[in-house]
C-alpha atoms as a printed R data frame, in Angstrom:
    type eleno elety resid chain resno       x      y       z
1   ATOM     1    CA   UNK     A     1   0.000  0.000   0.000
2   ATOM     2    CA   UNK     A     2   0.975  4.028  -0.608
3   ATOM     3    CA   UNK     A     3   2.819  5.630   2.433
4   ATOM     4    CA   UNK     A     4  -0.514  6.210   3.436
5   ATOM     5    CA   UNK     A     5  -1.895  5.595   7.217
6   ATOM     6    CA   UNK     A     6  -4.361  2.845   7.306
7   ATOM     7    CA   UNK     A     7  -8.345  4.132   8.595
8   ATOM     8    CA   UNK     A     8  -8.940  7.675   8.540
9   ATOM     9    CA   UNK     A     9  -6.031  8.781   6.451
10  ATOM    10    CA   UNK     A    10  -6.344  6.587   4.030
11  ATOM    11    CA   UNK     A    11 -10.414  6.757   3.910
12  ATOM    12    CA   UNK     A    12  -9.653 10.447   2.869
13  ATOM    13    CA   UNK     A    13  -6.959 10.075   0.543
14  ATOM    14    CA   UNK     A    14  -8.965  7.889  -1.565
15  ATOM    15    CA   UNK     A    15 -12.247 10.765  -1.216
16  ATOM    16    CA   UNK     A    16  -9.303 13.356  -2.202
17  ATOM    17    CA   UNK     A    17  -8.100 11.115  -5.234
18  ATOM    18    CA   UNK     A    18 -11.513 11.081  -6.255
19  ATOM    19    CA   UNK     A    19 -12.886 14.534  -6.149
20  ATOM    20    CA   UNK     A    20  -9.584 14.947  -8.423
21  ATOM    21    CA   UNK     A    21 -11.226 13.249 -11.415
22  ATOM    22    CA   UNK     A    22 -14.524 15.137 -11.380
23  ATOM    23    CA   UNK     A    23 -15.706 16.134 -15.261
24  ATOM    24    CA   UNK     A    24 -13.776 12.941 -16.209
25  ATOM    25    CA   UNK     A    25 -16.471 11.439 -19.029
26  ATOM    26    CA   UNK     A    26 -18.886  8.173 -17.964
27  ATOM    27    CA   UNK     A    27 -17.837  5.568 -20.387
28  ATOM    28    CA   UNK     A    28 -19.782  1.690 -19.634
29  ATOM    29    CA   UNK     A    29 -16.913 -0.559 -18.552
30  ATOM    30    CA   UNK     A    30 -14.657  2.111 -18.394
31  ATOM    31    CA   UNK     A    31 -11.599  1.980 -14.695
32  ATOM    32    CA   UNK     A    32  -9.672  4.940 -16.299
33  ATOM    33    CA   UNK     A    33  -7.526  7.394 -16.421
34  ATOM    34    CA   UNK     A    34  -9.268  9.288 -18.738
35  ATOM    35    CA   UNK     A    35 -12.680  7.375 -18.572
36  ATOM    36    CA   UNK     A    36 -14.936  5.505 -15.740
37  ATOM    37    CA   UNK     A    37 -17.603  3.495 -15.431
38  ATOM    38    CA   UNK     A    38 -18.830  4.089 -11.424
39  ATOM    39    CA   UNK     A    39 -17.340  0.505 -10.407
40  ATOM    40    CA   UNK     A    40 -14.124  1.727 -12.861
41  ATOM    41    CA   UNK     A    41 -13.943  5.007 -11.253
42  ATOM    42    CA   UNK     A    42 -13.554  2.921  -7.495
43  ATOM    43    CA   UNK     A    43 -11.006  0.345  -8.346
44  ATOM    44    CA   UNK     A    44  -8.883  2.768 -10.350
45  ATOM    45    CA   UNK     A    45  -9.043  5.355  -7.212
46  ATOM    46    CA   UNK     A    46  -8.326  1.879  -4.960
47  ATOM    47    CA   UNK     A    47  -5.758  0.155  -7.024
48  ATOM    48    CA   UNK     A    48  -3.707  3.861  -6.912
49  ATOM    49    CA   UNK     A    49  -3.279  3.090  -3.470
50  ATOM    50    CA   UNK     A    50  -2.457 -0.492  -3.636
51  ATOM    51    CA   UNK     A    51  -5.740 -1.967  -2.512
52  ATOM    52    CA   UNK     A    52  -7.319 -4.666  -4.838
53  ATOM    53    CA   UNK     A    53 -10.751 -4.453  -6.088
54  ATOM    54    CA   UNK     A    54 -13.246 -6.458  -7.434
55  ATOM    55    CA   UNK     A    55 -14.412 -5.195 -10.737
56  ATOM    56    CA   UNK     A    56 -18.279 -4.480 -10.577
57  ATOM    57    CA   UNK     A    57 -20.569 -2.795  -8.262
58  ATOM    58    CA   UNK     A    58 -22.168 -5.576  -7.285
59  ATOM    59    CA   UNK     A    59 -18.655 -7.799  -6.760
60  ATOM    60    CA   UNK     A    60 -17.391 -4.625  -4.777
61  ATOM    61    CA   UNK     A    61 -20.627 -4.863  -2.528
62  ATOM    62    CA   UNK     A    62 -19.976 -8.054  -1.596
63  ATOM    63    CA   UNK     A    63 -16.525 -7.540  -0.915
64  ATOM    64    CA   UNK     A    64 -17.061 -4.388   1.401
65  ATOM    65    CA   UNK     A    65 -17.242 -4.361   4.850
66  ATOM    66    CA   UNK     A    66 -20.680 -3.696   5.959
67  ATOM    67    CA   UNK     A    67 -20.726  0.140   7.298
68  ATOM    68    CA   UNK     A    68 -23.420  1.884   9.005
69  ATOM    69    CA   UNK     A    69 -24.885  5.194   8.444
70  ATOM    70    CA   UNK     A    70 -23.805  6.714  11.511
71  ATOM    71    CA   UNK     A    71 -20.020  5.277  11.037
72  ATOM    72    CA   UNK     A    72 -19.922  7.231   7.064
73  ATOM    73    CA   UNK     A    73 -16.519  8.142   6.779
74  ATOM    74    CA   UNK     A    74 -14.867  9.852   3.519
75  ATOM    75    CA   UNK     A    75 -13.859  6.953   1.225
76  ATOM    76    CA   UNK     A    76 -16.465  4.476   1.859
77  ATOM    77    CA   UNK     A    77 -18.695  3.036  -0.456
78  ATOM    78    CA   UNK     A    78 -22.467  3.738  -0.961
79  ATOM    79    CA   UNK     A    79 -23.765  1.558  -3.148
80  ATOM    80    CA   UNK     A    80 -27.318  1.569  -4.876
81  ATOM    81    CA   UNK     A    81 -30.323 -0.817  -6.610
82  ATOM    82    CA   UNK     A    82 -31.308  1.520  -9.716
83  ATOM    83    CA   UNK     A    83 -33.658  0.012 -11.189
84  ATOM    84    CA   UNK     A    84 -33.817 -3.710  -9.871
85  ATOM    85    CA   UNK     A    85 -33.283 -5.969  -6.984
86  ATOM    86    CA   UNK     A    86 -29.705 -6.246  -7.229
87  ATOM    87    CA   UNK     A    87 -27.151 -3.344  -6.588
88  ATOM    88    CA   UNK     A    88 -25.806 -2.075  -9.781
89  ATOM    89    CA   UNK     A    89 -24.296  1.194  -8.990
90  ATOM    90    CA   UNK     A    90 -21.375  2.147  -6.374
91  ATOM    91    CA   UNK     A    91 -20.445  5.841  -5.207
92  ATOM    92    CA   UNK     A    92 -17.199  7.102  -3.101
93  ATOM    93    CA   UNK     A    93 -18.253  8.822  -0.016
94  ATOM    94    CA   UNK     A    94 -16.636 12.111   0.329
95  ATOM    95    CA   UNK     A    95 -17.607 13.949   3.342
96  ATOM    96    CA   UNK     A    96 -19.594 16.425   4.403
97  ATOM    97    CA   UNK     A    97 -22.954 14.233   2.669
98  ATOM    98    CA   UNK     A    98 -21.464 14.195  -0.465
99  ATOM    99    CA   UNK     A    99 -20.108 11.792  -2.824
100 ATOM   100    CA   UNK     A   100 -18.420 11.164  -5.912
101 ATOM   101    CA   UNK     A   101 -19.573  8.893  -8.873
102 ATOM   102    CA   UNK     A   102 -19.586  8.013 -12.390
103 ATOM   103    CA   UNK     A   103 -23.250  8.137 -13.080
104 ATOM   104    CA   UNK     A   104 -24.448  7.619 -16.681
105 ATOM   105    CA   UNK     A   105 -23.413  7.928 -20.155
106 ATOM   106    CA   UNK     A   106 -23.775 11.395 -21.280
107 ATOM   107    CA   UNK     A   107 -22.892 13.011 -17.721
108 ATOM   108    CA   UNK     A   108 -19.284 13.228 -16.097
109 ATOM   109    CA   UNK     A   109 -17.631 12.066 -12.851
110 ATOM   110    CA   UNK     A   110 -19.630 14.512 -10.438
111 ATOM   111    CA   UNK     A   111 -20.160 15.257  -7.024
112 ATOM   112    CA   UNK     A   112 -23.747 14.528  -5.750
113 ATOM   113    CA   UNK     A   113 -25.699 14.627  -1.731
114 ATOM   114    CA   UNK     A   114 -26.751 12.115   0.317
115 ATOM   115    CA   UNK     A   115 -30.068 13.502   0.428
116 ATOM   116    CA   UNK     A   116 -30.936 13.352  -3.554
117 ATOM   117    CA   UNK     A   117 -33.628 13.033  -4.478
118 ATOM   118    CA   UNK     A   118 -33.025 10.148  -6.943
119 ATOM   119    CA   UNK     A   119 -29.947  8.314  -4.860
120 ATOM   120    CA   UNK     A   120 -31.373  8.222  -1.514
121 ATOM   121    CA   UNK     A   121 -34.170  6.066  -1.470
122 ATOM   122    CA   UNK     A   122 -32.002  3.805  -3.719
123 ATOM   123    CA   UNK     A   123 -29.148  3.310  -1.081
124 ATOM   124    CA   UNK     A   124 -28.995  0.133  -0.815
125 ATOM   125    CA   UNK     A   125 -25.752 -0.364   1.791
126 ATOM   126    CA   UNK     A   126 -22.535  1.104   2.877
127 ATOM   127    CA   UNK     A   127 -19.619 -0.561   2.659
128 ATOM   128    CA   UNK     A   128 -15.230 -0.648   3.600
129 ATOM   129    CA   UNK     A   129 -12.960 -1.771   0.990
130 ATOM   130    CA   UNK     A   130  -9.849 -0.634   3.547
């Protein structure tokens, strides 16, 4: 791993190294640099700082360390159920209720709240991937 402090340090080093890429393009199946799909845009942010991630949202929510709402620290994963039973879309927790994700074709990396309208009654867990 980076020369990077393992909980809170790191947690906000990989919020930091995200924020970075904002009004990078949404490209499906895309990790990076210059493209991301939203699971892309977590494992390249991850694999920056050494830690290994599975590939799609849905791998990377099983992988995750459960989190709960109250514990939200910058660089954990919230990951969603847009439309369908299984979760199919992963953001990076920034701080301050907002996070960073790859959201759709046609629309860049961008910051978005906890309390949106469309994302919030999606949440479908909160996960750790350090």
């Amino acid at each position: 791993m980076a020369d990077i402090e393992p909980g809170v340090a790191l947690g906000n080093e990989i919020a930091l190294r995200a924020i970075a890429l904002l009004g990078r393009p949404y490209r499906y199946g895309a990790a990076g640099p210059h493209a991301f799909d939203c699971s892309g845009l977590v494992r390249f942010v991850h694999n920056e700082l050494g830690i290994e991630v599975p590939r799609t949202a849905a791998e990377q929510f099983r992988a995750a360390k459960p989190v709960k709402m109250g514990e939200l620290t910058p660089g954990d994963l919230l990951f969603f159920k847009i439309g369908g039973a299984r979760v199919s879309h992963v953001a990076i927790y920034a701080g301050e209720g907002r996070f960073v994700h790859a959201p759709q074709t046609g629309r860049s990396v961008e910051l978005r709240t906890l309390d949106d309208i469309f994302y919030r009654p999606r949440l479908a867990g909160i996960g750790r991937l350090f």
